[in-house]
N, C-alpha and C positions, 0 to 999 in steps of 0.2 A: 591476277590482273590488278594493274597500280587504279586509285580512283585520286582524282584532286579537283578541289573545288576552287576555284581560282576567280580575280577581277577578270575582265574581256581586259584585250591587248591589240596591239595591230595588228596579228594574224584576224584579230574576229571585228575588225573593222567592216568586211564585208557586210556580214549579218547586222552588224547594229547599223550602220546606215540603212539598209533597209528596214529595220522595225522605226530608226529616225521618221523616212519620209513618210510613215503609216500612223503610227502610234499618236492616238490623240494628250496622250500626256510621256513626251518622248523623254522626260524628264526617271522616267520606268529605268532606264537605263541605267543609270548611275548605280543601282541596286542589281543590277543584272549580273549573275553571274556564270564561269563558263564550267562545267563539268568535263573533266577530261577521265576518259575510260580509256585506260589502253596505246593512249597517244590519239586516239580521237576528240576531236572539242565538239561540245553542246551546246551551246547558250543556251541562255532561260532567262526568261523576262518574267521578274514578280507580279503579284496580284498588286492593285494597286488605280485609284481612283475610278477612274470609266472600269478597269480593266478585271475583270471579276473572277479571271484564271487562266490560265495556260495548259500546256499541252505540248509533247515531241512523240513523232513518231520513232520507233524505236524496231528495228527487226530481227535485233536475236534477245533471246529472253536470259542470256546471261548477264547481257549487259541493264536489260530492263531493271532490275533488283539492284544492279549497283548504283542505277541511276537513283531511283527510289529509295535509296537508304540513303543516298548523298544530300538527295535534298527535306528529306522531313528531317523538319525542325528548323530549318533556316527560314530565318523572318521575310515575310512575303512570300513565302508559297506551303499554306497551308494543306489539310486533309489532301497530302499527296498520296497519288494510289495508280496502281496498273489496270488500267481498262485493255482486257485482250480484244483481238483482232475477232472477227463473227465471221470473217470471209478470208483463204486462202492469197485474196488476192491484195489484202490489207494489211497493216502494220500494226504490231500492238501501241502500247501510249503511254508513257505516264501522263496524270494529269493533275492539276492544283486550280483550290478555288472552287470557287462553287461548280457544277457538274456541267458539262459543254449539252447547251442547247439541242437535244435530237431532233435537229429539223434541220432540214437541204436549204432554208430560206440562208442568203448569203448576207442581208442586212441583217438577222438575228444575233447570226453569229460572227461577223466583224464588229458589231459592238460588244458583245460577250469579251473578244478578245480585246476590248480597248483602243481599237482602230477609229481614227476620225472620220468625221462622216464625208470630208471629201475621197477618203480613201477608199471608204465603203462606199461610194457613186462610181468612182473611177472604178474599181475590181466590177463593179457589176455592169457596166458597162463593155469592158474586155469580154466580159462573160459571154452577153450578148452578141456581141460583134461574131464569137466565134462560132455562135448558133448559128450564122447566117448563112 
C-alpha cells in the first residue's frame, strides 16, 4: 500500500473550510497536511497555538501504522501514537500533542482541539437542541 504525504488541494477544500469556520487560529492550516493511504486522503491539522493536538479516527489497523509512521517526525505533530478502540463499536486513532482530555465535557475538549469559543458555544448548543 502507496503512502504520500502531501499539501491539502481542492479535492480537501471540503475539510479545510470546515476546520476554517472552527478553528480559533485557522491560520493551523497552511501547515496542514494530507496523508494519502491507498488513494484515501486524511487531513491533519498540526498542534499549534490554542490547539494542543489532534486526533483521526482510523478503522482498519493497516492503515493505522502507515498513518503513524507518515506522520512522526513532521513538525507540528508531535508524540504521535495509536490509541486503540476500548469498544467494538469505536474506531482506533492516531493522536498528536498532548493526550486528548478523558472527559465527555464538550468545551474541554473543543478547546483542547483549538476550536474558538464561538465554535465551542455553537457545537454545544446543537448538542443540546438535539437532547430535546
Amino acid at each position: 500500500m502507496t503512502v504520500e504525504v502531501l499539501p491539502p488541494d481542492v479535492r480537501d477544500e471540503w475539510e479545510a473550510s470546515w476546520y476554517r469556520e472552527r478553528l480559533d487560529d485557522p491560520a493551523l492550516l497552511d501547515q496542514a497536511v494530507v496523508v494519502v493511504v491507498g488513494g484515501s486522503r486524511h487531513m491533519v491539522v498540526p498542534r499549534g497555538g490554542r490547539r494542543r493536538g489532534g486526533a483521526l479516527s482510523v478503522g482498519d489497523v493497516a492503515v493505522i501504522w502507515l498513518l503513524r509512521d507518515a506522520l512522526a517526525g513532521l513538525e507540528g505533530f508531535p508524540d504521535v501514537r495509536v490509541r486503540w478502540a476500548t469498544h467494538p463499536d469505536s474506531c482506533h486513532a492516531i493522536e498528536w500533542g498532548d493526550p486528548v482530555p478523558n472527559t465527555d465535557d464538550d468545551r474541554v475538549r473543543g478547546r483542547y482541539f483549538g476550536y474558538s469559543d464561538r465554535a465551542i458555544v455553537a457545537y454545544a448548543e446543537e448538542m443540546a437542541s438535539r437532547e430535546q
